[in-house]
N, C-alpha and C positions, 0 to 999 in steps of 0.2 A: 228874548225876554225870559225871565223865570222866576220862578216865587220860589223866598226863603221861608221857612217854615220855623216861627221864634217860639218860644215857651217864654212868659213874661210874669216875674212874680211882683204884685202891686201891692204898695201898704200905702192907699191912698184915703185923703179926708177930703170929700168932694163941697165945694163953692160954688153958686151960680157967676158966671161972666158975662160979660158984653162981648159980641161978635170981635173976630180980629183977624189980622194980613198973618200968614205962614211966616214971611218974610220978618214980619217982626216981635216974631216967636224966640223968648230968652230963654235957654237956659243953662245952668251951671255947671259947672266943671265938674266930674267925679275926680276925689282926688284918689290919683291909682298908688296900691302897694307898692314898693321898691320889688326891680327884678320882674317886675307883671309885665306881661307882653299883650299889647292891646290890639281890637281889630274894629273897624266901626262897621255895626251891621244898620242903625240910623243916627245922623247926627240932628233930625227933625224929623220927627213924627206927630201924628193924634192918633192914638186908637180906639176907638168908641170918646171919641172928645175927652179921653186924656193925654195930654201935652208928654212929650216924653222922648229922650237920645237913650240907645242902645251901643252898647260895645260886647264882645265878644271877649276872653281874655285866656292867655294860658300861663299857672306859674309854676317853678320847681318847689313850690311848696304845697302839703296838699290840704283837703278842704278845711280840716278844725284849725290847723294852721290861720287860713285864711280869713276864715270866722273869724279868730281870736283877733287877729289883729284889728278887720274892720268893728269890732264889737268895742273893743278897749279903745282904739280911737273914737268913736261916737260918743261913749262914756264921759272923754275928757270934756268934753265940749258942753256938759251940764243941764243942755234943753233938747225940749224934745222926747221921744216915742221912739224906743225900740222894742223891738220885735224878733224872734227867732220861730223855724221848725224846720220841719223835713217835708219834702215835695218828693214822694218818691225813693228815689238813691241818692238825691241831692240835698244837701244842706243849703238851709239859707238864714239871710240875717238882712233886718230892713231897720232903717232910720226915717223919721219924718221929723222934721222940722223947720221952721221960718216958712213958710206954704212948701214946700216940698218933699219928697218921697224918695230914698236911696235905698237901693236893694243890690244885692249881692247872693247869684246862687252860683252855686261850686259843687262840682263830684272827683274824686279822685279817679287819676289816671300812671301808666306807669310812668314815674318821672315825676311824678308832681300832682297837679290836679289843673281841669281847666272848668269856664262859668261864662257868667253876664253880669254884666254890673248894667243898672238902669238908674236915672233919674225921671222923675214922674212931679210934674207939676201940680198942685193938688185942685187946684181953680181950674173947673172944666174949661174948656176950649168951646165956642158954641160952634157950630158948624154950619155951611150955608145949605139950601136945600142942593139935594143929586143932582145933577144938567145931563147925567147920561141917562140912554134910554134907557127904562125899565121896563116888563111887563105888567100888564093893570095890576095882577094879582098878586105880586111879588112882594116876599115881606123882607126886610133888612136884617141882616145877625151882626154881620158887622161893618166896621168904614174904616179904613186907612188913609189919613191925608203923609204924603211925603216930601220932604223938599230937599235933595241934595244935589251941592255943586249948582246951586240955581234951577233945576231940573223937577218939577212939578209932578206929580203923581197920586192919584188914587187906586186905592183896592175895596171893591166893596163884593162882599158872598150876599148872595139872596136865596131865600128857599121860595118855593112855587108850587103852584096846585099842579101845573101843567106839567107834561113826560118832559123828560131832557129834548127826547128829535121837536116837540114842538115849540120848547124854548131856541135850540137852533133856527128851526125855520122862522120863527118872528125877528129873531137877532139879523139873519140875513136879509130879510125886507126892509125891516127897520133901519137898517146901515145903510143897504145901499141906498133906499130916498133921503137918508140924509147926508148923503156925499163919501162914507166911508167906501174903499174899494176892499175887496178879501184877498187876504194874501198867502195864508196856508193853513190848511185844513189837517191835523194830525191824530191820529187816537192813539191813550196811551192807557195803561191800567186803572189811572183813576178817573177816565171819561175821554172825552171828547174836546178838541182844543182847535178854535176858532182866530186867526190872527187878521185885523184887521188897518188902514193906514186912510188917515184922512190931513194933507201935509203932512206937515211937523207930529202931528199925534196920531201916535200906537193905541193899540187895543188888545189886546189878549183876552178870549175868553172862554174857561172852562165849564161842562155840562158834564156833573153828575146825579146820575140815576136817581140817588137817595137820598133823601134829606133829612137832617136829624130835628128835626122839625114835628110833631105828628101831624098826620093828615097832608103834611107835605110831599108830592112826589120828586121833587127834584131838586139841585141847587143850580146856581151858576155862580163862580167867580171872576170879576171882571176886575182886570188891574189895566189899569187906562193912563200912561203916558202922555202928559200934556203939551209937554217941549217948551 
């Protein structure tokens, strides 16, 4: 298992919703540039209970290129919220319209330039309470619900009052009374990495030291595989 690490730029108008199945979660097509080469990093996600598909994208054209086009096409289309700035080194450019949110960030590379294009649903997602264990004290930063290829997944970071070795040792009591077995124990630069299997569902979970949290000692990321 392994976690990607996305940069996500939202130009979102948020709506209360009523609960709902991943499974029958819509959403729309980005329509791509001529010549774009696309990669899917999610075709179904929520992130903090926004609905939203990720791609990856590389073109021979570079970023004010890319701007212009997706700009002047949203333009034709007469409705709706555009938006532009800069994130950084990267350029970007966001459309919202009809409840939804299109973004496009690009930086130039040699050859062309590559980015992300996202569509973002604008009507929260409500989400059901955590089922995995937590510690009492643990507070939530974020939640990733996933669903690709049929394949079910959570990621949730929490920050804690508690040291990272004593979030370990509750994770390991905790798992094993409720049936999960340990399967590799690794440390790497950015903590400590706990693999765990209970059937069909994986568990991954990393402890670091510090939390960006105040008052917080620690985090843990847990991305949990449901199968």
């Amino acid at each position: 298992m392994k976690y990607i690490k996305i940069s996500i730029l939202l130009f979102s108008l948020v709506s209360p919703a009523y609960a709902e199945d991943m499974n029958n979660l819509q959403l729309p097509a980005f329509d791509i540039m001529s010549g774009m080469q696309t990669e899917w990093v999610a075709r179904k996600m929520v992130y903090n209970g926004h609905p939203m598909s990720i791609q990856n994208f590389v073109s021979n054209r570079n970023s004010k290129d890319v701007m212009n086009h997706f700009e002047s096409k949203w333009k034709l289309k007469g409705l709706g919220q555009l938006k532009s700035r800069h994130v950084g080194n990267d350029l970007t450019v966001g459309f919202v319209n009809r409840g939804y949110s299109y973004s496009v960030q690009s930086r130039d590379v040699p050859g062309g330039s590559v980015g992300t294009l996202v569509v973002t649903r604008n009507r929260i997602f409500v989400q059901s309470e955590i089922k995995f264990p937590m510690p009492p004290d643990a507070h939530v930063i974020s939640r990733i619900h996933g669903l690709d290829l049929g394949i079910r997944s959570e990621t949730i970071t929490l920050s804690s009052y508690r040291s990272a070795s004593m979030n370990q040792q509750w994770y390991r009591s905790t798992l094993s009374r409720a049936g999960w077995s340990g399967q590799n124990t690794m440390a790497e630069s950015r903590g400590t990495i706990l693999e765990f299997q209970k059937g069909k569902e994986l568990c991954q979970l990393t402890f670091i030291g510090k939390s960006p949290v105040r008052k917080h000692r620690s985090m843990v990321m847990i991305h949990w595989i449901k199968g």
